[in-house]
C-alpha positions in Angstrom: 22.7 -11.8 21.1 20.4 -14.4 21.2 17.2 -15.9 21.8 17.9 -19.6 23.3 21.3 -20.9 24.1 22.5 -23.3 26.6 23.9 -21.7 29.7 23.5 -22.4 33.2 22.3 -20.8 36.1 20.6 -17.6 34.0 17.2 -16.4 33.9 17.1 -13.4 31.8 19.6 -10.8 30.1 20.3 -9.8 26.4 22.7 -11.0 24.2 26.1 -11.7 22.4 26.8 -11.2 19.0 28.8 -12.1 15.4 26.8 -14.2 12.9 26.9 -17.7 11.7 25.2 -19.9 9.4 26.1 -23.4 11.6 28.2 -24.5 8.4 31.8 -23.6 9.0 33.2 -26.1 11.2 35.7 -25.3 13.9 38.8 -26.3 12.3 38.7 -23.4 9.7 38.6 -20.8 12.7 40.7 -18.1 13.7 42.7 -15.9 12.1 46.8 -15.8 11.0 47.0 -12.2 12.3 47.9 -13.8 15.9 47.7 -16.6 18.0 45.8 -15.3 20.4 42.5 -14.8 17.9 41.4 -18.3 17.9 38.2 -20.5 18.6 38.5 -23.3 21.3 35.7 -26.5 21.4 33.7 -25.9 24.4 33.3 -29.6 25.0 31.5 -29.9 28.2 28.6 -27.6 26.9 26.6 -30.7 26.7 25.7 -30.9 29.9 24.0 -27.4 30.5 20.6 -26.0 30.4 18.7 -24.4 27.1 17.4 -20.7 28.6 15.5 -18.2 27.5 17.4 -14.7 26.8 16.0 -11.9 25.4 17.3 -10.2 22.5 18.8 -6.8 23.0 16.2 -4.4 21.4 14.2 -5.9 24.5 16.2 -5.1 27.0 17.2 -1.7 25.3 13.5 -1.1 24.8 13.3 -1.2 28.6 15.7 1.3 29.4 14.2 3.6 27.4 11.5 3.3 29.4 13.4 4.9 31.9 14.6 8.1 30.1 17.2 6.9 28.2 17.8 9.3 25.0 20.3 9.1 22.2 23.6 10.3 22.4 26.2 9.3 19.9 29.3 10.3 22.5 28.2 7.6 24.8 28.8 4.7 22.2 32.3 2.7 21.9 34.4 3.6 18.8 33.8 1.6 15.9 38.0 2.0 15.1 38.5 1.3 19.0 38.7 -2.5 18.1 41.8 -2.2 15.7 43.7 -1.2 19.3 43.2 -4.5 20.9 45.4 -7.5 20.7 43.7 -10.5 22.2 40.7 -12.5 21.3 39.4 -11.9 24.7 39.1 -8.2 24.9 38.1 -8.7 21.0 34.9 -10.7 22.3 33.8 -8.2 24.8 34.4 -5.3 22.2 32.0 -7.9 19.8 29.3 -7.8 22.4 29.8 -4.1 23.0 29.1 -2.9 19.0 25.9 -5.1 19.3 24.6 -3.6 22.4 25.7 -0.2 20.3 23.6 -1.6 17.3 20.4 -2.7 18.9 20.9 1.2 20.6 20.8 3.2 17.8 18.0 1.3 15.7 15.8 1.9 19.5 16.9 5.5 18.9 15.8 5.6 15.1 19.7 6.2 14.1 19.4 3.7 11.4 22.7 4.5 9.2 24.5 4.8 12.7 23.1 1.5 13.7 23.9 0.1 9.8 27.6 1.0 10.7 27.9 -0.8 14.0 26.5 -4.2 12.0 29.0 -3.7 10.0 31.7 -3.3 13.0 30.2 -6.5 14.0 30.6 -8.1 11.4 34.1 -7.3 10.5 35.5 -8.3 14.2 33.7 -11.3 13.6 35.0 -12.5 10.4 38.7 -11.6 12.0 37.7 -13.9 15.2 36.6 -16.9 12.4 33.0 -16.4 13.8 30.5 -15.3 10.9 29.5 -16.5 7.2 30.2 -13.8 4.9 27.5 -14.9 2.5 24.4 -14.8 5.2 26.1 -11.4 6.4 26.0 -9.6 3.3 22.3 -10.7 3.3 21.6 -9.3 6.7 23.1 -5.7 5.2 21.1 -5.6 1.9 18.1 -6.4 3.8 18.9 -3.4 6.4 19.5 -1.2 3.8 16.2 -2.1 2.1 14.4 -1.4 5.3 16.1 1.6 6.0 13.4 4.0 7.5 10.9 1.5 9.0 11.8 0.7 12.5 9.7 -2.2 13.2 11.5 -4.0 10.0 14.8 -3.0 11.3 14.2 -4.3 15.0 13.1 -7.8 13.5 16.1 -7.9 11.4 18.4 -7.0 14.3 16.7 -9.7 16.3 16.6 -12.2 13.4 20.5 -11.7 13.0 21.9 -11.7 16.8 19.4 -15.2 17.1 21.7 -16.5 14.0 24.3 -16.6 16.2 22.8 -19.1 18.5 23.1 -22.1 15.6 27.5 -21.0 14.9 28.1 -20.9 18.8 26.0 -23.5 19.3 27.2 -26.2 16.4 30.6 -25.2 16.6 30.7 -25.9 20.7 32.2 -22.4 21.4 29.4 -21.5 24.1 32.2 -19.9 26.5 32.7 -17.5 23.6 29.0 -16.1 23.7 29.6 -15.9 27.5 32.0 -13.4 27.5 30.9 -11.3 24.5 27.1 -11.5 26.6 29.2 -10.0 28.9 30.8 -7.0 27.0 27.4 -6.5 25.7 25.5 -6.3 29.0 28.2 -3.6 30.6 28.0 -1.3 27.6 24.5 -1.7 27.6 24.5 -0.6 31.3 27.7 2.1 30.0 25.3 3.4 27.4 22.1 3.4 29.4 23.1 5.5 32.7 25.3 7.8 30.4 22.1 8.7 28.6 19.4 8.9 31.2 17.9 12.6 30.6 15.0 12.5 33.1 13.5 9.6 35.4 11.8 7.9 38.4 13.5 6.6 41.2 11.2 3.6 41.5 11.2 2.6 38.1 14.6 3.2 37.4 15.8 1.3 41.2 13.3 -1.7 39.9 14.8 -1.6 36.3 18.7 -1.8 38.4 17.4 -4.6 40.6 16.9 -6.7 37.3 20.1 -5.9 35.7 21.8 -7.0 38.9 19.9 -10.7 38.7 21.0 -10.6 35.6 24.4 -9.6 36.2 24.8 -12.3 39.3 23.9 -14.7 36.4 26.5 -14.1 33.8 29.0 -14.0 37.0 27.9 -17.1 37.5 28.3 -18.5 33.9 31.9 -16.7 33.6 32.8 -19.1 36.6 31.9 -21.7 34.9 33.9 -21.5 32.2 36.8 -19.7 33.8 39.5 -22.0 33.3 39.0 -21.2 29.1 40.7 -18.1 29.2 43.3 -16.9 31.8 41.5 -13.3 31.8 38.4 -14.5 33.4 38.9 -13.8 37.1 39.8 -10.5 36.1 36.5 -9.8 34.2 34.4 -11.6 37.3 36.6 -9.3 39.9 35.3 -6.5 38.0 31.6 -6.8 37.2 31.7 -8.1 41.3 32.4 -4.8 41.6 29.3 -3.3 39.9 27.1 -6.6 42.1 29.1 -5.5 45.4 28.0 -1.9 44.9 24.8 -2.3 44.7 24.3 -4.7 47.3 25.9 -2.9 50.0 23.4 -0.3 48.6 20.6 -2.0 49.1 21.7 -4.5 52.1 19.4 -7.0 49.3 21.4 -10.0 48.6 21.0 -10.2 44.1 19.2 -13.5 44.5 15.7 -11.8 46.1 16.3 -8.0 44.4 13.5 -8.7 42.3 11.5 -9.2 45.4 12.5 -6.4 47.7 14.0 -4.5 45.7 14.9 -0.9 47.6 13.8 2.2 46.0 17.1 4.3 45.5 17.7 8.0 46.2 19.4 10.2 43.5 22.5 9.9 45.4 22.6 6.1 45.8 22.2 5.7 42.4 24.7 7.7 41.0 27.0 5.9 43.0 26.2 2.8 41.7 26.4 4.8 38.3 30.0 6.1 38.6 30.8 2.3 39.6 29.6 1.2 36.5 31.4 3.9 34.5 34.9 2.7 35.9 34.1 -0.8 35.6 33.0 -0.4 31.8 36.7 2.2 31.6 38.6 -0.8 33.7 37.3 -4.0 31.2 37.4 -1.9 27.8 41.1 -0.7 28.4 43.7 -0.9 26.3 46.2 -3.4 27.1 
């Protein structure tokens, strides 16, 4: 959920999410439910690049481009989060209510979206990662706007970029990485589950960018993969979804945006159902 952040290696994608002011420092982190929910410094941030990623109502707005209607069984459970223990499936449940936020504002469910800002920002404030006073500001605002999209989308985008200056000043960077990543594969979860109607080019063109975008957070969860012990584990399974579609394709991810291969109904509901078990695989209970 952000605008500019430094990462390496990525060109485009969509964002993570929580909220933060840039004034709580890292040693007032965390939470005394368990050890596990904590924030780390993410030291050796210092050295990447500053990137462009656009926010998710963009990349949202694209698949709706592709036939992508509302439906409210596709989205993850608000109360799902209460059945995790770690801080790790907690962050990719973070980035999964915001792609489930920017969703419903795109699909003009404005109290639904209201609720899932609120989800965010409860899993948030029990991961140490928001400022209660700049959140409660970000919900009387959406509540005042209630009814006019445009408002609501510039909001949503104003809040998920707020997250760039707490990730950023408290030098958790890794943190954003892996709730990019819950955020990108329920954004691809949400998005095939509630295609009504599309084109095969369009929609092949639209999965040949999500797949560069894909091989880039790969490549930023390697990065950082000696942070938490579940990273392989989350690479091994979104390599699943960049495997797929390569052997799809016979396109290596690196040039799909240049010869990218128009899939047949069949091809891409087999890259669908991959996507499906992945998203079932990383969002299991433990």
């Amino acid at each position: 959920m952000i605008r500019n952040i430094l990462i390496i290696l990525i060109s485009a994608a969509y964002f993570t999410s929580s909220c933060g002011d840039g004034s709580k420092g890292t040693e007032n982190t965390g939470t005394s439910q368990s050890d596990t929910i904590r924030v780390d410094n993410d030291e050796d941030d210092e050295d990447e690049l500053i990137i462009f990623i656009p926010p998710p109502v963009e990349l949202l707005s694209v698949l709706s481009e592709v036939g992508v209607k509302y439906r409210q069984g596709t989205l993850f459970p608000i109360d799902k989060k209460d059945q995790f223990n770690t801080a790790f499936k907690k962050y990719l449940v973070l980035g999964a209510y915001s792609a489930d936020m920017a969703y419903c504002v795109l699909q003009n469910q404005n109290q639904k979206s209201l609720e899932y800002m609120n989800a965010t920002n409860d899993l948030s404030e029990e991961l140490g990662l928001n400022s209660m006073t700049q959140m409660r500001n970000y919900v009387e605002r959406y509540e005042e706007n209630i009814g006019n999209n445009d408002s609501l989308q510039q909001l949503i985008n104003e809040f998920l970029e707020s997250n760039d200056a707490f990730y950023e000043d408290n030098n958790i960077m890794h943190i954003s990485y892996i709730v990019y990543a819950g955020a990108w594969l329920e954004s691809m979860n949400v998005g095939i589950n509630s295609i009504t109607s599309f084109d095969e080019e369009a929609l092949s063109y639209r999965l040949s960018e999500q797949i560069n975008i894909l091989s880039d957070i790969i490549r930023l969860l390697e990065n950082k993969k000696n942070k938490y012990p579940e990273l392989p584990w989350l690479i091994e399974n979104l390599n699943n979804i960049q495997s797929k579609y390569v052997n799809s394709t016979g396109i290596d991810q690196e040039e799909t945006l240049v010869n990218f291969k128009i899939l047949n109904e069949k091809e891409l509901s087999e890259i669908a159902k991959v996507i499906r078990n992945t998203h079932e695989e990383v969002f299991s209970i433990e």
